[in-house]
C-alpha positions in Angstrom: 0.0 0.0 0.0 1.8 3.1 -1.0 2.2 5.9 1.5 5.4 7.6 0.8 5.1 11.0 2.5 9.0 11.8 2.3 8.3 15.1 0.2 6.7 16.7 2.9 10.2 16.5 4.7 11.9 18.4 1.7 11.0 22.1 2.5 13.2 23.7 5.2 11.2 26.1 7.7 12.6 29.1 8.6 14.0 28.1 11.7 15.8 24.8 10.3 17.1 27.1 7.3 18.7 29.1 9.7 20.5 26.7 12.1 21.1 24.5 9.1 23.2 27.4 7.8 24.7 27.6 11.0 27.0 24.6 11.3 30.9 25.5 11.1 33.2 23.8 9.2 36.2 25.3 11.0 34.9 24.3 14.4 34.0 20.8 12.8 37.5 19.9 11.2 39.4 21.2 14.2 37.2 19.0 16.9 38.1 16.1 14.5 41.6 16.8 14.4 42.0 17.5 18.6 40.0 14.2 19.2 42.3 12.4 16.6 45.9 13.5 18.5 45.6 10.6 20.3 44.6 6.8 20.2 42.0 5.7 21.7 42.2 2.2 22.5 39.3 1.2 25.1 40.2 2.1 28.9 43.2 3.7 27.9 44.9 6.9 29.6 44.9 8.5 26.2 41.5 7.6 25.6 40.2 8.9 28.7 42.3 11.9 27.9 40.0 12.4 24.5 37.1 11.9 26.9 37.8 14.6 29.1 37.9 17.3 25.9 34.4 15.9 24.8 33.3 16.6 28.2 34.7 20.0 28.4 33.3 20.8 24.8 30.2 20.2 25.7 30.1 22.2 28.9 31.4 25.3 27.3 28.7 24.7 24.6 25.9 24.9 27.4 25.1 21.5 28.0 25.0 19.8 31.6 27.9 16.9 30.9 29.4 14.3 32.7 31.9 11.3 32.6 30.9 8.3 33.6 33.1 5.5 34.6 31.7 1.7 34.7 33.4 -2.0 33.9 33.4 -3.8 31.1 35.1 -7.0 29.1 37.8 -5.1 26.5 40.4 -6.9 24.4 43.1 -5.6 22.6 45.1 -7.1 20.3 48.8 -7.6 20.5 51.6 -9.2 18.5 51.0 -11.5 15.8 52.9 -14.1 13.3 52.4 -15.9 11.0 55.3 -18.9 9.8 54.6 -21.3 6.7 56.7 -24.5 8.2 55.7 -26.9 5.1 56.4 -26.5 2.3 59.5 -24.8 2.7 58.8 -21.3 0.5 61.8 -19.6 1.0 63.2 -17.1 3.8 61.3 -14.3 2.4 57.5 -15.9 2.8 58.6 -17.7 6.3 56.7 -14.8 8.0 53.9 -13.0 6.4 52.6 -9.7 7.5 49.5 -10.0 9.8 47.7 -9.2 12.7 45.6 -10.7 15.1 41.9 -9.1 16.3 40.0 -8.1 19.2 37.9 -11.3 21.0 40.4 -13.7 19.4 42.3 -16.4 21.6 46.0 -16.2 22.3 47.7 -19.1 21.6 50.7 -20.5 23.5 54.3 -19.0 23.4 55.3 -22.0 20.8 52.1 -20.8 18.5 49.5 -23.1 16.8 50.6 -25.3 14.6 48.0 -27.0 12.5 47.1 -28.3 8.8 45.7 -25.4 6.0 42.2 -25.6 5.1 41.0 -23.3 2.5 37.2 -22.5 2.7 36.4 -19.8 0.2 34.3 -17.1 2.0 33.4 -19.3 5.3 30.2 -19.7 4.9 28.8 -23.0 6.1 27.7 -24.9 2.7 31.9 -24.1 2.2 32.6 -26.8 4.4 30.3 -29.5 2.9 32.6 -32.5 2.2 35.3 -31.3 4.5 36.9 -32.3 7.8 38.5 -29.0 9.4 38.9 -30.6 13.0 42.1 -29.8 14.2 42.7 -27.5 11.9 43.8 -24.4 10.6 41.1 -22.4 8.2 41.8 -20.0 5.1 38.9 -17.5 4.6 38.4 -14.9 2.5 37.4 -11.4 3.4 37.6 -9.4 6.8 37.2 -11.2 10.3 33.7 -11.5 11.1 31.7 -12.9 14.3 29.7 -15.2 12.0 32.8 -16.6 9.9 34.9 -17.1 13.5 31.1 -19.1 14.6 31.0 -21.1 11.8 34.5 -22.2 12.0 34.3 -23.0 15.7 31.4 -25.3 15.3 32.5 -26.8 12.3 35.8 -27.6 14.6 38.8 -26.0 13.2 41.4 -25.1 15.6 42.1 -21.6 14.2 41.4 -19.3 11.4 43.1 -16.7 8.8 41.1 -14.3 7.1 42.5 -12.9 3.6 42.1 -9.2 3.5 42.8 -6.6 0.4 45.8 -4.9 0.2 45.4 -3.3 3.9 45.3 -5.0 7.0 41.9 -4.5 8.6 41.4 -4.3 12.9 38.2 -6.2 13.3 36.2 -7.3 16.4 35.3 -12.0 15.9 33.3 -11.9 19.1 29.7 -12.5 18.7 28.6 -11.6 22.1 26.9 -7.8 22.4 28.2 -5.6 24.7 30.1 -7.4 28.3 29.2 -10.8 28.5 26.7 -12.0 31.1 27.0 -16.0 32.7 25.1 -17.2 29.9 27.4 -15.8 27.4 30.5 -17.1 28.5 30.7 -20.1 26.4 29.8 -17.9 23.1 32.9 -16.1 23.3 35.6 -17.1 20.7 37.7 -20.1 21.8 40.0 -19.8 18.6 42.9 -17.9 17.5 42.2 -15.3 14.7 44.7 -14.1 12.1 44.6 -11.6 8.7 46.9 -11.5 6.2 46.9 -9.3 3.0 45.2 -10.5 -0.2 49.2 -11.3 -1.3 49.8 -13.4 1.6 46.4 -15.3 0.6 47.0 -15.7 -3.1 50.5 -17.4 -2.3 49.2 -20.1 0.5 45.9 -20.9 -2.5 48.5 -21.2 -4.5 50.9 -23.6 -2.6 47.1 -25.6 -1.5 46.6 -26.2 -4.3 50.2 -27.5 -5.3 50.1 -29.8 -2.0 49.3 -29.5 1.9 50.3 -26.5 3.6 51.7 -26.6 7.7 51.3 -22.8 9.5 52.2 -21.9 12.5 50.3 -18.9 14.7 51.0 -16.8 17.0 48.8 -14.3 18.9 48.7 -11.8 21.7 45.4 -10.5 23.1 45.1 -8.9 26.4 41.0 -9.4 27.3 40.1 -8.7 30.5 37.8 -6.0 32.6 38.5 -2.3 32.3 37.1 0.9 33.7 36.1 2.8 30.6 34.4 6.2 30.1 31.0 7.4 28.8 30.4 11.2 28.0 26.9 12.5 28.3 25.6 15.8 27.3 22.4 16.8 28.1 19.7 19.9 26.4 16.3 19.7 28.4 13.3 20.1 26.3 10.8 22.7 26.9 7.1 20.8 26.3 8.5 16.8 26.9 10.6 17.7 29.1 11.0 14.3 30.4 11.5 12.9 26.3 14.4 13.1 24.2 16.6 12.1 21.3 19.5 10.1 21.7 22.3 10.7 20.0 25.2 9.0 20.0 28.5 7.3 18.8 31.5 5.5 19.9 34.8 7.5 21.1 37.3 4.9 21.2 38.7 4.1 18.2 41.4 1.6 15.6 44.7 4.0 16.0 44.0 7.4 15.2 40.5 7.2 14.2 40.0 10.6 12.3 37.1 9.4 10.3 36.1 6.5 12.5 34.7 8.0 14.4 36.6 11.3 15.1 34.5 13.1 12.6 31.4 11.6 13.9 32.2 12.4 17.0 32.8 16.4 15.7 29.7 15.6 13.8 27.8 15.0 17.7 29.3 18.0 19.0 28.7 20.7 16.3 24.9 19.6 16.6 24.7 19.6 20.3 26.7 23.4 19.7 23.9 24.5 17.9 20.9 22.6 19.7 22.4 24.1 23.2 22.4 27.4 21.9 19.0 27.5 20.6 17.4 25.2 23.5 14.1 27.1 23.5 13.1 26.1 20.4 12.8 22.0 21.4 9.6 20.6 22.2 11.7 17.5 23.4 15.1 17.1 24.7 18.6 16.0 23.7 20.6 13.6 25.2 24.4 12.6 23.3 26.5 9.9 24.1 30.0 9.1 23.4 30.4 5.4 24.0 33.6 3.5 24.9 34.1 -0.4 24.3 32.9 -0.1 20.7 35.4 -1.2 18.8 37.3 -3.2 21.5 34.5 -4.5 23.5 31.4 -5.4 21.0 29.5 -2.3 21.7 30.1 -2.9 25.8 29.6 1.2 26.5 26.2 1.7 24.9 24.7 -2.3 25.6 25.8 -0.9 29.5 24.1 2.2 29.4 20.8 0.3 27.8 20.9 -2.3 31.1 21.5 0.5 33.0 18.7 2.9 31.7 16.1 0.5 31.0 13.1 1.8 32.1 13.8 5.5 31.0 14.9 4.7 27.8 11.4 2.5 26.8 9.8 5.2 28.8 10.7 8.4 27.4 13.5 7.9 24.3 11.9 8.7 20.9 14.6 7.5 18.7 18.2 6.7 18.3 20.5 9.0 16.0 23.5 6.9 15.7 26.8 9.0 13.8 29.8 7.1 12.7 32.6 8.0 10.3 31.2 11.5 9.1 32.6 13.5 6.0 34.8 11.0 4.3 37.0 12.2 1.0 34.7 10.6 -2.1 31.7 10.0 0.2 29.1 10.7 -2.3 26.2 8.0 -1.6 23.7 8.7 1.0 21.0 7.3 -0.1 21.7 3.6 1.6 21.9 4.8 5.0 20.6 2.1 8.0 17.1 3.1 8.6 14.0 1.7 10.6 11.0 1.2 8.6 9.0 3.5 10.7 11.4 6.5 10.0 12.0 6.3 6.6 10.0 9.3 5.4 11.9 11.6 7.5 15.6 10.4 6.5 14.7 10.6 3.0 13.4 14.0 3.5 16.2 15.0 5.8 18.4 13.6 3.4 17.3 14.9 -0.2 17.1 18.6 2.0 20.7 19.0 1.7 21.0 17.2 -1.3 18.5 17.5 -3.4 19.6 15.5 -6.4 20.2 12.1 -3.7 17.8 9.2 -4.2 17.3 7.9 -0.7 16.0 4.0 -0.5 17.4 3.6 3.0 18.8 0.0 4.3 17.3 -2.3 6.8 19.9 -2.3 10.1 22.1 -5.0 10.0 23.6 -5.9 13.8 26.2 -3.6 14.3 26.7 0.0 15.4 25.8 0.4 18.7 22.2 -0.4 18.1 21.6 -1.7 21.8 17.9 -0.3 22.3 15.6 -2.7 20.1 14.7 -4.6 23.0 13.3 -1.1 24.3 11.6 -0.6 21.1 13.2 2.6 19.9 13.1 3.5 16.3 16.4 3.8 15.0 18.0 6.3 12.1 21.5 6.2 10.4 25.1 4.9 11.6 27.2 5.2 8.5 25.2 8.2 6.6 27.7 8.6 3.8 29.5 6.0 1.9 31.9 5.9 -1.1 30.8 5.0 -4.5 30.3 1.1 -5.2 33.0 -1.1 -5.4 33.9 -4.9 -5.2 36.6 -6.3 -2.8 36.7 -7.6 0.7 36.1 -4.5 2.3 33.5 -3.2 0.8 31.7 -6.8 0.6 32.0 -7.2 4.5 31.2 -4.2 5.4 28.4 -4.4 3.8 27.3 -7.8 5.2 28.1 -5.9 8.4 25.8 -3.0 8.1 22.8 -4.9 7.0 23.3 -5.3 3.0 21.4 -4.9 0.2 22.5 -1.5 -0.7 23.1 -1.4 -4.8 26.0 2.6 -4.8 27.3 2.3 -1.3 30.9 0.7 -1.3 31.4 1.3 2.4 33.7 3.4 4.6 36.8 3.9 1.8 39.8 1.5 2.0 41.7 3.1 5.4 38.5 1.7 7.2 39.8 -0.1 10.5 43.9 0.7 9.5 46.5 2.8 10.4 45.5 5.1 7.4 42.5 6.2 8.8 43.9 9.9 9.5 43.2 13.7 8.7 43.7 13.5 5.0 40.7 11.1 4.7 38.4 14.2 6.0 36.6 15.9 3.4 35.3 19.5 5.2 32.6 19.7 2.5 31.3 16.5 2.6 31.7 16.9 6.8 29.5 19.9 6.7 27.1 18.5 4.4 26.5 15.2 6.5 26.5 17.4 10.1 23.8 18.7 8.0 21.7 16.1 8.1 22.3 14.4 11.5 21.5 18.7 12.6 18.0 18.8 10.8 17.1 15.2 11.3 17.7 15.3 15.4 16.1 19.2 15.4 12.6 17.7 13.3 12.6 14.9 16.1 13.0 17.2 18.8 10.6 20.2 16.9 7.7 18.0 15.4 4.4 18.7 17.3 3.6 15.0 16.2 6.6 12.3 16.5 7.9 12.1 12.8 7.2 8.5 12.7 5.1 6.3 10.2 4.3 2.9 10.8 2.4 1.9 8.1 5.5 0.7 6.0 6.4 -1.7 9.0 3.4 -3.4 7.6 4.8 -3.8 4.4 8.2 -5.4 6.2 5.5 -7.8 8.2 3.7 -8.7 5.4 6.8 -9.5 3.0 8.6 -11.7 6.0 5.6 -13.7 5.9 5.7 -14.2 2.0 9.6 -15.2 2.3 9.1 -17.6 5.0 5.8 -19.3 3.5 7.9 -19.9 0.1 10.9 -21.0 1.9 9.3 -23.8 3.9 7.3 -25.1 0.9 3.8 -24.2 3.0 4.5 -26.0 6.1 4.6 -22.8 8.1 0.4 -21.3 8.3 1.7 -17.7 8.5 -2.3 -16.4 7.5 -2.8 -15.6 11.2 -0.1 -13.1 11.0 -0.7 -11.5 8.0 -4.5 -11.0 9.1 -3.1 -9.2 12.2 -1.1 -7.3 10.3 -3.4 -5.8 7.7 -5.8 -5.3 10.6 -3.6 -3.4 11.6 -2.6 -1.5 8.5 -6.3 0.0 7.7 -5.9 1.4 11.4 -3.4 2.8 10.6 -4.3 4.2 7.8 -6.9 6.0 10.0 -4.5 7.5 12.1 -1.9 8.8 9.7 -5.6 11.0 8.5 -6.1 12.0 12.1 -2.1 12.8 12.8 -2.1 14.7 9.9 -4.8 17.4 10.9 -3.5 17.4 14.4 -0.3 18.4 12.9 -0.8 21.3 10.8 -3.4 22.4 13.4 -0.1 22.5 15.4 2.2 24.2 12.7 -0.4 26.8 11.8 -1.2 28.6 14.9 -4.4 25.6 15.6 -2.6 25.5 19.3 -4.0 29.3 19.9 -7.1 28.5 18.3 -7.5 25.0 19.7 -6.1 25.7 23.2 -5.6 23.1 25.9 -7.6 20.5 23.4 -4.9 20.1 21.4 -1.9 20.2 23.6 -4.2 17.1 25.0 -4.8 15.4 21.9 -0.8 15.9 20.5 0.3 14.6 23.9 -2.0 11.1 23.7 -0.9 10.7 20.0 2.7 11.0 20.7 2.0 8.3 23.4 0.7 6.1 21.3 3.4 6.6 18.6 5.4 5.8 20.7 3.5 2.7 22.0 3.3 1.3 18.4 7.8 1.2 18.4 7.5 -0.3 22.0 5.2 -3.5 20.6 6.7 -3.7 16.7 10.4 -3.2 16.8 11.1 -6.1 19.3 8.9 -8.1 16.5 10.8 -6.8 14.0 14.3 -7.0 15.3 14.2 -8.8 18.1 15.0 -12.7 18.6 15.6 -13.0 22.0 14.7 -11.6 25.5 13.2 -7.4 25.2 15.7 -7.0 28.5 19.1 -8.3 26.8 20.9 -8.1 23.7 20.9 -10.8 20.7 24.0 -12.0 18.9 26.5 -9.6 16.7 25.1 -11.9 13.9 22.8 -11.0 11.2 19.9 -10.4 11.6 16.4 -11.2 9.3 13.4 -9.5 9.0 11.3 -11.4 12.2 13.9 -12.8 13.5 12.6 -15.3 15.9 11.0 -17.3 12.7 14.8 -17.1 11.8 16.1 -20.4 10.3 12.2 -21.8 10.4 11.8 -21.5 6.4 14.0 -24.9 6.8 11.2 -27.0 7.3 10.7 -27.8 3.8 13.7 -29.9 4.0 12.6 -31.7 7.1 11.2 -34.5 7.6 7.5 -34.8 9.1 8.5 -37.2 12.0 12.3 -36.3 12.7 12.4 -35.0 16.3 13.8 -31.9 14.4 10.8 -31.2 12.4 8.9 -31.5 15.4 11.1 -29.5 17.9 11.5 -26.2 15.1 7.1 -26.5 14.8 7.0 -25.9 18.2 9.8 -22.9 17.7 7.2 -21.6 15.1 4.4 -21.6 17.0 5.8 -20.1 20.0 7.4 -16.8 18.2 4.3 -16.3 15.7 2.2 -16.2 19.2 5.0 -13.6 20.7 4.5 -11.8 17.0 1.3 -11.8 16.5 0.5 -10.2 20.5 2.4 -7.6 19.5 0.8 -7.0 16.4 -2.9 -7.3 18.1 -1.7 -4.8 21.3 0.0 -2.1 18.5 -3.9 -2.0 16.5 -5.4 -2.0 20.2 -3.1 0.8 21.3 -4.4 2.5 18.0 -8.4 1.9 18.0 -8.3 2.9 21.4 -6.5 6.2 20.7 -9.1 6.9 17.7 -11.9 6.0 19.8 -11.1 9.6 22.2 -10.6 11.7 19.2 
């Protein structure tokens, strides 16, 4: 059912043309360049150092701001080696360059030694035919959480991952944020290695001439650190107890300058502006620099979301995410991570500044920080702008990464997660022009008399799941109940987007005067129930697991608790497995289908007071 209202976004008020205008590139380039002086490993004195200048920043821009200090499971990578023992390939090849990553085992001071596997890009129907027990496993493309899984259950004692012609930092841990006693036995038990794409072509090449004997070594220091989180807070004039969250990750792969210094100048020069002109916000702002992204699985914001709970599912309207801001040659915007529900509004946001940008948006893979789903907190952005479309390792995983599907976005440029990730990758322009967006996109969720939210198109996602997963399992899955609930709920819907649209230009054109203390009433109960629809229909959506914890760093399906169930087509009727996975299907369409009866019950009732 079409319902694209986007355009409505594309007209700048007065007020947004003004602070728009407003954003400084000086003061934007020379925040990125302070904040990447230093590296900011997780826990570390010079990270805590970089912390401390947030803070003050903020301060002297007029927010109340604090460091907070709380524990968490980091691991930084140390020394690696590699040694090709058999066959002998010469001196020169002994020792290829490489490093080892964040999450991986160490392995003892005499390395691992172990048989060479290769298994093309890791994926599971890659080891069909193959016994890897014991041994050693050749991958392409960057480290990943799922390819580390996958070559842990299939048994292999270690693994290599072949990157391009840099050297990528990556994180192999699947576990979100610090683990809890469950999680323990999820956390890598292997050793990781990468090597460069040369170092890859010459062990295929002697695989395939014979077997190959490695040898690796690996240091990781894991263990519990204090690390920092910087909060600024603007308090918000109408909601004052609502807000916006914005936020991104501090610490950082050696200097950092686009990932995620820029971002994090991105954060500042909006809270700079927001600050300033604090009168203006119906709702308020709260930012957040996490620690423990890059070196602890997203440890700083999964904390803060265990932490904050209740307030969050209470009173946070949506999750502004900002990582790696103004890159040199990042020209596509228009693949951006987006929830469903707030599509409209990036794509207006978007096309704003730059008017000639198709926006289709991209479903959110699991990555970036997004620890609030469980809450049911719509979610915009984490890497706005990307370089042009590309083939190779890093722009195929970071795209797996990020949530895929995107047809221009080649991901983050080739100094993503290496040493070259410095100054000279920052574009000003393109910096300005993204603060831009992140500026007008938080300012319209914290201006809008009625929450900017649509949730009609969540429908459509619904709806097409259910198609995918029917077709998949060859019928044996009666998905009808579910898509009844959920075009139930759709022609509600459709009501209320009539009803939400009067209320809001009765808002925007002086109705408030004219209305009075009826429609303060009536915006406050819609907004409400907005914001009721995201509590019942994200978890749905995005959710596999417990509302209160945080899923896998895996990817992640459209309703993922029917994950894996379109399988049953291949079962048979009377295996214990075919049995056992039915039950699985029953129990998660139930949990689906409540929350897609409560969402069109939250609704009717809010029509039935109007």
């Amino acid at each position: 059912m079409p319902h694209d209202e986007s355009d409505r976004w594309l007209e700048l008020n007065e007020t947004e043309r003004d602070l728009v205008g407003r954003v400084l590139g000086s003061e934007l380039m020379s925040n990125t360049a302070r904040i990447a002086s230093w590296v900011r490993l997780s826990g570390s004195p010079a990270e805590a150092a970089s912390a401390e200048f947030v803070r003050a920043k903020l301060a002297d821009y007029g927010l109340r701001a604090e460091i907070v200090f709380h524990d968490a499971l980091i691991s930084l990578p140390g020394r690696a080696a590699l040694l090709i023992e058999s066959p002998d390939p010469g001196p020169r090849e002994r020792s290829p360059q490489c490093i080892t990553h964040s999450f991986g085992v160490a392995t003892p001071a005499d390395g691992l030694a172990g048989e060479l596997v290769y298994v093309g890009d890791g994926s599971r129907a890659q080891y069909d035919d193959l016994d890897v027990r014991g041994k050693i496993v050749l991958i392409e493309g960057l480290a990943s959480p799922e390819t580390t899984k996958i070559a842990e259950d299939q048994g292999a004692a270690g693994h290599i991952h072949i990157n391009d012609a840099n050297l990528h930092e990556m994180t192999v841990s699947p576990v979100w944020g610090s683990p809890e006693s469950a999680d323990a036995d999820r956390l890598p038990h292997t050793p990781a290695l990468s090597v460069l794409e040369s170092t890859g072509e010459l062990l295929k090449g002697m695989l395939r001439a014979g077997p190959v004997r490695v040898r690796m070594f690996a240091e990781v220091d894991t263990g519990w650190r204090n690390i920092p989180l910087v909060l600024g807070t603007v308090p918000g004039k109408t909601e004052p107890d609502r807000y916006v969250l914005l936020s991104g990750h501090l610490d950082s792969w050696h200097r950092g300058a686009m990932d995620n210094g820029s971002a994090n100048a991105t954060m500042l020069e909006v809270a700079r502006l927001l600050a300033r002109n604090a009168h203006l916000l119906r709702r308020g702002l709260r930012v957040a620099f996490w620690s423990g992204h890059s070196h602890g699985r997203y440890a700083g914001s999964a904390w803060y979301a265990d932490q904050n709970w209740p307030d969050i599912e209470r009173n946070c309207i949506a999750h502004v995410n900002v990582d790696s801001t103004g890159a040199k040659g990042a020209a596509v915007l228009g693949e951006a991570n987006v929830m469903a529900e707030a599509r409209d509004l990036a794509s207006g946001c978007v096309r704003a500044v730059v008017p000639d940008e198709t926006f289709m948006g991209t479903r959110f893979g699991r990555a970036g920080d997004q620890s609030f789903w469980g809450a049911g907190v719509p979610s915009l952005y984490m890497s706005l702008s990307q370089q042009p479309a590309e083939t190779g390792k890093t722009a195929d995983s970071f795209r797996a990464i990020i949530g895929g599907g995107g047809r221009r976005g080649g991901g983050l440029g080739w100094w993503w997660h290496t040493e070259h990730d410095t100054m000279d990758k920052i574009d000003e322009a393109n910096l300005v022009r993204d603060t831009r967006i992140y500026l007008l996109t938080v300012l319209r969720l914290c201006m809008s008399p009625v929450l900017p939210l649509d949730y009609r198109p969540v429908c459509d996602e619904f709806r097409g799941a259910a198609r995918d997963l029917t077709r998949q399992s060859g019928g044996r899955l009666d998905l009808v109940p579910l898509q009844r609930e959920t075009d139930a709920l759709q022609v509600i819907l459709e009501r209320v987007a009539l009803v939400a649209s009067r209320l809001s230009w009765q808002a925007e054109t002086g109705g408030m005067e004219r209305s009075g203390q009826g429609l303060d009433q009536n915006l406050e109960s819609l907004n409400r129930m907005i914001m009721r629809l995201g509590r019942l229909l994200i978890p749905a959506s995005y959710v596999a697991g417990s509302r209160f914890g945080q899923d896998p760093a895996l990817p992640v399906p459209r309703l993922p608790g029917l994950a894996g169930l379109g399988g049953l087509a291949a079962l048979d009727t009377g295996s214990p497995q075919y049995h056992m996975a039915r039950i699985q299907f029953v129990r998660q369409r139930n949990r689906i289908e409540h929350a897609l009866a409560e969402a069109r019950a939250a609704a009717e009732e809010w029509l039935s007071r109007q």
